[in-house]
N, C-alpha and C positions, 0 to 999 in steps of 0.2 A: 283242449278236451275238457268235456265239465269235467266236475270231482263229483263220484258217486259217493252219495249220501250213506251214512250206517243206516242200518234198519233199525227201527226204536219203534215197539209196539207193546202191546199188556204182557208181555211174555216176560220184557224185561224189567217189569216193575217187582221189585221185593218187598217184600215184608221179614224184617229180621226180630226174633226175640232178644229178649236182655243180652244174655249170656254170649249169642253171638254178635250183636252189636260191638261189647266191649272187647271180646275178641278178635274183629275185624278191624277194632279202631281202638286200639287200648291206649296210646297216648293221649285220647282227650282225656283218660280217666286216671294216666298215671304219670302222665310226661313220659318221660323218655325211657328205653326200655334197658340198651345196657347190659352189660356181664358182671354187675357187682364190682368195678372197679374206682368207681364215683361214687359220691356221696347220695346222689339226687338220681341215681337210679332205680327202676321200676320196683328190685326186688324190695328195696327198705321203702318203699312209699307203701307196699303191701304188710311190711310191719306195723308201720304208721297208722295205717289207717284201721288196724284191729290195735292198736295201742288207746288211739283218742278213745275210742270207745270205755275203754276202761280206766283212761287219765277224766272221761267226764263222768262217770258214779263217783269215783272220789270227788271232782267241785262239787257234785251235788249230795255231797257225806256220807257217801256209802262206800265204805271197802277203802283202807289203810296203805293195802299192799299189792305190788303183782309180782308174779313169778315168771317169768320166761326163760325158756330153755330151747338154744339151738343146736340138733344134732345132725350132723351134714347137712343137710337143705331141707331137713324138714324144722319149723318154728310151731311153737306153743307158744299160747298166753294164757293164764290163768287170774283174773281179777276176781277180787269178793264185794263186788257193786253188791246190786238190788237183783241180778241175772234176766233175761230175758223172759219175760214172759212166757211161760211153755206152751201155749195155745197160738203164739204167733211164731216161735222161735226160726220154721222153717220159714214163714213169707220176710223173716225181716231179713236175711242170708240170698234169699231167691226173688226177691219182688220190689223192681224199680219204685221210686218213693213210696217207702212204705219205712215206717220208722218211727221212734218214740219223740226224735227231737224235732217232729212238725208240732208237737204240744207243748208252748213253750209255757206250761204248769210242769211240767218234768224236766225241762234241763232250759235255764236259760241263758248261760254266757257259754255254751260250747263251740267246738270246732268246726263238728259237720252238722250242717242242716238240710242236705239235697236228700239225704237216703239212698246215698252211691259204694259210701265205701268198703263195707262186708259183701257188697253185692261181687264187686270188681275184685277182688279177693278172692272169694270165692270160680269167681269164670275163669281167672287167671291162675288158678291152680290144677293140676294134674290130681291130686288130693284135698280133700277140706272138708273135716270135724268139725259141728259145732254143739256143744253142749251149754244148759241151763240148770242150776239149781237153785228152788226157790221153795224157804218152806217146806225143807223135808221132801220134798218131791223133785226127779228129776226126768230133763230127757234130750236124746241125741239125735243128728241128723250126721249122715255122710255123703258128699257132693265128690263126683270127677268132674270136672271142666264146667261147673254149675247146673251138671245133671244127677238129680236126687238119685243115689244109690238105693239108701237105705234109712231107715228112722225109727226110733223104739217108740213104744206106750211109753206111757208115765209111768216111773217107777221108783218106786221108796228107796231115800238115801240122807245119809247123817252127816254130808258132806255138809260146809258153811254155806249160804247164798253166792250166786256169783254167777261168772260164763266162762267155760272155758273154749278156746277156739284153738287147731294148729290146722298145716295146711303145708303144701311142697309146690311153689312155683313152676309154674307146667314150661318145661324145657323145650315145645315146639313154639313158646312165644319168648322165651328167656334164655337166650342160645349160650351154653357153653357158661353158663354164669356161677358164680361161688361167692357166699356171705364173708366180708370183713369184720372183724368183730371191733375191729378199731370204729366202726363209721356207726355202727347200733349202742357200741357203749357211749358213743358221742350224743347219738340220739336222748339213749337214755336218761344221759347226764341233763341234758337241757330238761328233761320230764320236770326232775328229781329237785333244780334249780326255781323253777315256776311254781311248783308245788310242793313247798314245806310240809313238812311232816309225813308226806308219801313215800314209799320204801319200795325201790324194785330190787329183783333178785333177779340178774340172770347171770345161766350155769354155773349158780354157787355164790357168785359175787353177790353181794349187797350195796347200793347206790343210795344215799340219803344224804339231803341237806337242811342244815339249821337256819342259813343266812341266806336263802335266796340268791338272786342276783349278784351279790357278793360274792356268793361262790364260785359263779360260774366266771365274774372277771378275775377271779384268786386263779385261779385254772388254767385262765387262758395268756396271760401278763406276770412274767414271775416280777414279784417283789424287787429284786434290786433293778428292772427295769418300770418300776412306775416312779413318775415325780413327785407324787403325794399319795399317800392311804387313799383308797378308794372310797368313797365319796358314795352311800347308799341309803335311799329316800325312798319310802313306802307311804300310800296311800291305801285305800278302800278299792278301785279299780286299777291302779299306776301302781308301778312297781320303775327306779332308775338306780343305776350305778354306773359310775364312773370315774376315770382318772385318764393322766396323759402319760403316752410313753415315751423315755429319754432316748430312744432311741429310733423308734419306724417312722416315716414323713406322715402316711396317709392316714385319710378316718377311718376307723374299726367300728362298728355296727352291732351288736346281736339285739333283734327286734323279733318281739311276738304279739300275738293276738290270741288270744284266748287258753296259751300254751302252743299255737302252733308258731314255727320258726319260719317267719317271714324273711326270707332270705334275700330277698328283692326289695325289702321297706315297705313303701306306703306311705298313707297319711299321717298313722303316730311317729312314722321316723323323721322325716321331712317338720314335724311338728315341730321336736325334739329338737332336731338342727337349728331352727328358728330360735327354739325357744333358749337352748344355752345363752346361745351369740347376743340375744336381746336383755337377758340376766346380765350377763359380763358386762355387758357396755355401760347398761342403767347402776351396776354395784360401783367400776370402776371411774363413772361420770367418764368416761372418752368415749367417741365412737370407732374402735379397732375394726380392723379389716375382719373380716367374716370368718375368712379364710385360715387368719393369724389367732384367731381363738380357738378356730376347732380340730388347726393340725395336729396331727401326732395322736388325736383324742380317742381312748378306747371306752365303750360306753355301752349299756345295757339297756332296755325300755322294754316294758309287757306292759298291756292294758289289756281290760278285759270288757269288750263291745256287744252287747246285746243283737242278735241274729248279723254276724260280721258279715260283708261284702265282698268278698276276693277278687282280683280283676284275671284269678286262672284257676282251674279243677285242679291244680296242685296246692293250690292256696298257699303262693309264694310274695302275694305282695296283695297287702288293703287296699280296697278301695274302698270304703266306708268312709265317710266324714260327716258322719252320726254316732254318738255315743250309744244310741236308745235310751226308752223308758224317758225320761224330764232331764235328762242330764243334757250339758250344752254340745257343741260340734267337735271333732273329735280335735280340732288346732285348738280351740279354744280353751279345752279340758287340759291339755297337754300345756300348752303356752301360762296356763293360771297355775296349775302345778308345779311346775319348773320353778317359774316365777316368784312364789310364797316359800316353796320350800329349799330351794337352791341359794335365795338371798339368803336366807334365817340361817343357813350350814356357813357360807361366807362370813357372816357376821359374827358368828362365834367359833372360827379354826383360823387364826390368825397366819400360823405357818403353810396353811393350805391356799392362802389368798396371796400369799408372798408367791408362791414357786409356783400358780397361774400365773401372777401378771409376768413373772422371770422368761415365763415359757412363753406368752404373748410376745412380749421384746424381742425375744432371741428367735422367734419364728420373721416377725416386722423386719427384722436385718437382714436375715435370711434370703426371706423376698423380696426387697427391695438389689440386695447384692445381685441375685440370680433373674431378675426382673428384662437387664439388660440380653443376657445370654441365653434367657429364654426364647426372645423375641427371634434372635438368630439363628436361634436352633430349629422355631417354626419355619421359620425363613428358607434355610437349607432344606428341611422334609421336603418341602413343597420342589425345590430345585430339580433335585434326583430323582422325582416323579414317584413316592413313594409306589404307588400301585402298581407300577408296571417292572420295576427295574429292583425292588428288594420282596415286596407282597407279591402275591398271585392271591386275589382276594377268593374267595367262596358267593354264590350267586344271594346265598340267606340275606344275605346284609342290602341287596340292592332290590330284592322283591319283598322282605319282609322287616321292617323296621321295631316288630314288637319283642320285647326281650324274650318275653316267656318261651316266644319260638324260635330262641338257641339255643335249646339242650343240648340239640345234637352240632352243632358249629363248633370246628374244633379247628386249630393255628400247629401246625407243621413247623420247628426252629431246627432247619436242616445245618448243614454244613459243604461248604463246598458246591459245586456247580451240577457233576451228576448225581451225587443224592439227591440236589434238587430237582435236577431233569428228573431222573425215577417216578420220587414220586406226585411231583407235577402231573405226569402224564397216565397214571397210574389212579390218583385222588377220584374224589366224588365233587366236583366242579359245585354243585349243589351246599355241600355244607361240609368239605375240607379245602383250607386255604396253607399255602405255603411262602414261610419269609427263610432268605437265605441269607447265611453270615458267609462275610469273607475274614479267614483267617479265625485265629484267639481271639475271643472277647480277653477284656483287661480285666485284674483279677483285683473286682472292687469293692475287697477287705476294708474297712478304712477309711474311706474314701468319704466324701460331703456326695449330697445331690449335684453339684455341679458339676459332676463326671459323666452325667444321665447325657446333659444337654452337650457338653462338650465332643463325647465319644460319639462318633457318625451311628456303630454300630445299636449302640443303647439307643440312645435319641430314638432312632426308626422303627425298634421296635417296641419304647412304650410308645410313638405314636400310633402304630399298627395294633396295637391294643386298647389305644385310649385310655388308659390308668395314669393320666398324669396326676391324676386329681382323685385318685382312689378309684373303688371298682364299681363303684352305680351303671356305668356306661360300660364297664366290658363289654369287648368285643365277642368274643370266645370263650366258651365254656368251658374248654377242655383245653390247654396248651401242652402240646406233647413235643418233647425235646428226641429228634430221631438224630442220633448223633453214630459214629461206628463203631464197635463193640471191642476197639484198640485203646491203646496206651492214649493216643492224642486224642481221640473220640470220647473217652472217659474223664478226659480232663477239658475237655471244653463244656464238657457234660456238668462237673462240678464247679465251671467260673459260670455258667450261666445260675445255676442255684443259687451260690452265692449272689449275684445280682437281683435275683429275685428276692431272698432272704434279707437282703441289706436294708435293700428300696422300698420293697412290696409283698410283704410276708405274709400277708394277708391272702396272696395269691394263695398260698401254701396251705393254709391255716384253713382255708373255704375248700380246698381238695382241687384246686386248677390244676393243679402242673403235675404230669405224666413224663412215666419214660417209655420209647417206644421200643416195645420188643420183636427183633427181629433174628431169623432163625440163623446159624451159626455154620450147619449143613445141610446140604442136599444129598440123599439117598433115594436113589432110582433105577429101575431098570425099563424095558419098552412096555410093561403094565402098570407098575405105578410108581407115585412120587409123595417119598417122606419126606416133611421139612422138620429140622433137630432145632434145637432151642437150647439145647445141653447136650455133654460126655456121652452120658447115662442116657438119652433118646436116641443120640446117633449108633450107640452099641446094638440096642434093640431093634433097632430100624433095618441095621444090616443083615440083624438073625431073622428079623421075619422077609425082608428080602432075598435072602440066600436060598430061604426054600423053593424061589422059585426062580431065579437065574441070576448071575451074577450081576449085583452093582456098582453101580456108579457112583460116588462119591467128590461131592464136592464142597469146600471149605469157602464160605464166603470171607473175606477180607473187609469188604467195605461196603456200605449200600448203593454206593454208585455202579459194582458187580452183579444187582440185582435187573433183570430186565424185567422194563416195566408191565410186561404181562404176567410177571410171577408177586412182582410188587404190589399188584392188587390184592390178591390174595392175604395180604400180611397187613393192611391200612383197611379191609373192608368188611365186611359179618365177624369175619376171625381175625380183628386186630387183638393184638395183645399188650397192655398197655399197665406199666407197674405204677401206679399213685405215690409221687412222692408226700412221707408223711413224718410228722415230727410230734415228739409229745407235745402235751399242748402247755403245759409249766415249764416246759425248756427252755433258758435264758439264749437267745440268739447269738446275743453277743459271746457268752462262753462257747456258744457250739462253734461258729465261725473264727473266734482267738482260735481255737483248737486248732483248726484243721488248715485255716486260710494265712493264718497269723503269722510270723516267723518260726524260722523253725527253731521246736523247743527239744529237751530231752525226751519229755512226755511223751512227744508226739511220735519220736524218733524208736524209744521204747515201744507204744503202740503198735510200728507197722512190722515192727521185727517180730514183735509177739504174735502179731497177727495175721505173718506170714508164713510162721512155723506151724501154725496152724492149719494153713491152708497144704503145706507141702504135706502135715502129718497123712492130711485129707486123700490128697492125691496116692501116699503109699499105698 
């Protein structure tokens, strides 16, 4: 039998405006959309991108300070730039490229230059104010969903120059979502880091830095885990800092471009890498392994590129390798940099060039030790058919090989056989994959790298993650630990963190690893179904189902209890997912003695205290 054809005729040709373009298709414009439990979700890319705005009047010397204030889900910004222009202020908010920064006489090293982002902000809000004050004079616009409410005349005010903007993410494209203040002061902090002397205030707090880049690895790397003082070299466009740490294996990253945090690298990062490895070997006269220079190494890079290249509309990774204006390519800016400034600090820190080459050595042994039982451990992956017999991979990876489009690719670290069946059968085959452990992972406190390769269970799944060699190549974006909300469940929950913590903290540190929340009861009758999550939802749940016939009540135990038609429901729109998150000055090593260590009195004290706590709770 043929196959009848669809009908396609002028009927079904559209024409869509801005406003509904980006709402139809908001991830070209924001990546991935999310409930605020991620770092690199829609809601803070919509901060972001009224933030740059007012991070680029200050490069271009206007406006010191910003204010920001979040109250439930509505955000302000408040900058004292140069303000928008009040005769344009509604088209630059409403009107696809249209913008001050296609004039590169008014702002030349900034972030955005499409004349996308206040637009996308605005479509993507439920609410969105924007005002201008310039010269005594001001004026306002108000948008729902990018359609102009309302908008004043000009009118007299003694306020300073500036733009104020706030705005409430419209909850039929931001489902169920809530701000972390952990992840915007983080934002923040990186502003504050890039731009000396600039002072944000949000709700009360004040954020300012003296030292740049030093700051920001003083922050991330406590003291008693660095090898040496951190190592911090400024230029006219380059800004570096770094140091190695005594105790994580992989490389540590934080790279920008114009202030925005390229979180994917690029060309100045990649630059950067070359360019260490090619100092050390020409300081030390040896040619070392690449590898044995730059492990362990935590390190900072901003430069700042004349109209930048991005290779995504989240501008997560450079593609530029143009400086602009007469300056040279952007390796070669980076590599001559490095190069003059990096020897000239070796040559005169005598004890800083001691405890690199110590770290070089003791890395050389390392790998040359682990060299062998690496190869064996490749060897086995391959045996046990990684893909079919511990992965259930996700389709992203076999139709889509570009990073940018895994936001949403996320790794499942089940337990046991039916959790796994569940949510195997349950997943989005598309962009959820599932690895299953059998039994306790080892609790690897203490431990060298050679327990990675040794242990079947670890081996398989940094190979299913590809982080042998740091995280350039993650697989997944998201790795959520759905373990059972029991005594063993919780503790295989705390040896997997630990292993990540040990080995690969950086997982942590970047906002990867999730816990997956799942509901505890079910409350039902023959019209509807509450799922509890807590005490206190399954009490309420009852009372609002009492009034209409008795329920049902049932206590999950385990997620293997869950049938996989209810399963979806808890992994799909309405997963619920808690971000594991650690300060970011917290010595690893003390946090893991603590807790993973022997047992001490401290610790011992601790859980008493912190029990009675919880029983007082329970009274």
């Amino acid at each position: 039998m043929a196959k009848q054809q669809t009908a396609y005729n002028e009927e079904h040709i559209q024409s869509l405006d801005w406003k509904q373009h980006i709402r139809m298709r908001p991830g070209m414009y924001i990546g991935k959309l999310g409930d605020g439990s991620s770092p690199d979700d829609g809601i803070y890319i919509l901060v972001k991108e009224v933030l740059d705005n007012a991070i680029d009047e200050f490069v271009m010397g206007a406006g010191k300070s910003i204010t920001i204030q979040l109250e439930e889900n509505k955000v302000s910004v408040r900058d004292y730039g140069r303000g928008i222009p009040l005769g344009k202020l509604v088209d630059v908010v409403s009107k696809m490229n249209t913008g001050g920064k296609y004039d590169s006489r008014a702002f030349k090293k900034t972030v955005g230059l499409n004349g996308v982002g206040t637009k996308a902000v605005n479509a993507l809000s439920s609410y969105f104010k924007v005002q201008a004050f310039r010269e005594g004079k001001t004026k306002w616009a108000i948008f729902e969903r990018g359609e102009l409410i309302s908008e004043s005349e000009l009118e007299d005010t003694t306020q300073k120059n500036g733009t104020y903007v706030e705005f409430i993410p419209d909850s039929e494209i931001f489902k169920k979502y809530r701000f972390r203040t952990e992840y915007m002061v983080r934002m923040f902090k990186n502003y504050i880091y890039l731009n000396t002397g600039l002072t944000i205030r949000f709700n009360g707090e004040k954020y300012f830095s003296e030292n740049g880049l030093k700051d920001l690895l003083s922050e991330n790397i406590a003291e008693s885990d660095r090898r040496y003082p951190i190592i911090h070299l400024k230029g006219e466009d380059i800004e570096v800092a770094m140091t190695h740490s005594k105790t994580q294996y992989s490389e540590v990253y934080y790279s920008f471009v114009n202030g925005q945090h390229t979180t994917q690298g690029g060309t100045h990062q990649a630059a950067f890498r070359e360019a260490v490895v090619k100092t050390i070997r020409d300081f030390y006269g040896k040619n070392y392994d690449a590898s044995d220079i730059r492990k362990s190494i935590v390190a900072a890079i901003s430069i700042k590129v004349i109209e930048p290249v991005f290779e995504s509309q989240t501008k997560t990774k450079l593609g530029s390798t143009e400086m602009g204006g007469d300056l040279p390519t952007v390796r070669t800016y980076v590599l001559d940099f490095v190069k003059r400034q990096l020897d000239n600090f070796l040559h005169k820190n005598q004890e800083t060039t001691e405890a690199i080459l110590q770290k070089i050595v003791q890395a050389e042994r390392e790998r040359k030790e682990l060299s062998g039982i690496r190869k064996l451990a490749k060897e086995r992956a391959k045996k046990v058919s990684l893909h079919n017999k511990k992965l259930r991979d996700c389709r992203v990876h076999y139709n889509d090989l570009k990073k940018e489009n895994r936001l949403e690719s996320t790794l499942f670290i089940t337990e046991g056989d039916s959790a796994s069946g569940s949510i195997t059968k349950s997943r989005n085959v598309s962009t959820q994959a599932v690895f299953s452990l059998r039994g306790k992972p080892v609790n690897s406190y203490g431990l060298t790298k050679k327990v990675v390769y040794e242990n079947e269970e670890f081996n398989l799944l940094q190979a299913a993650l590809n982080i042998e060699d740091g995280l350039e190549d993650l697989r997944y974006n998201n790795i959520v630990i759905a373990t059972d909300a029991d005594v063993d469940g919780m503790h295989i929950r705390l040896l997997l963190m630990t292993f990540f913590l040990t080995f690969f903290p950086e997982l942590i540190k970047e906002g990867h690893l999730y816990i997956l929340e799942t509901p505890l009861f079910r409350v039902r009758n023959k019209q509807e179904t509450i799922y509890c999550y807590s005490e206190e939802e399954r009490k309420n749940a009852i009372e609002k189902i009492s009034k209409k016939g008795k329920p049902e009540i049932t206590r999950f135990k385990g997620l293997g209890e869950i049938s996989p038609s209810e399963f979806k429901h808890f992994i799909g729109k309405d997963i619920r997912l808690e971000p594991v998150m650690m300060e970011q000055d917290l010595s690893i090593e003390e946090l893991l003695r603590f807790y993973m260590g022997k047992n001490t009195p401290d610790r011992q004290k601790f859980i008493i205290d912190n029990l009675k706590v919880e029983l007082d709770v329970v009274k």
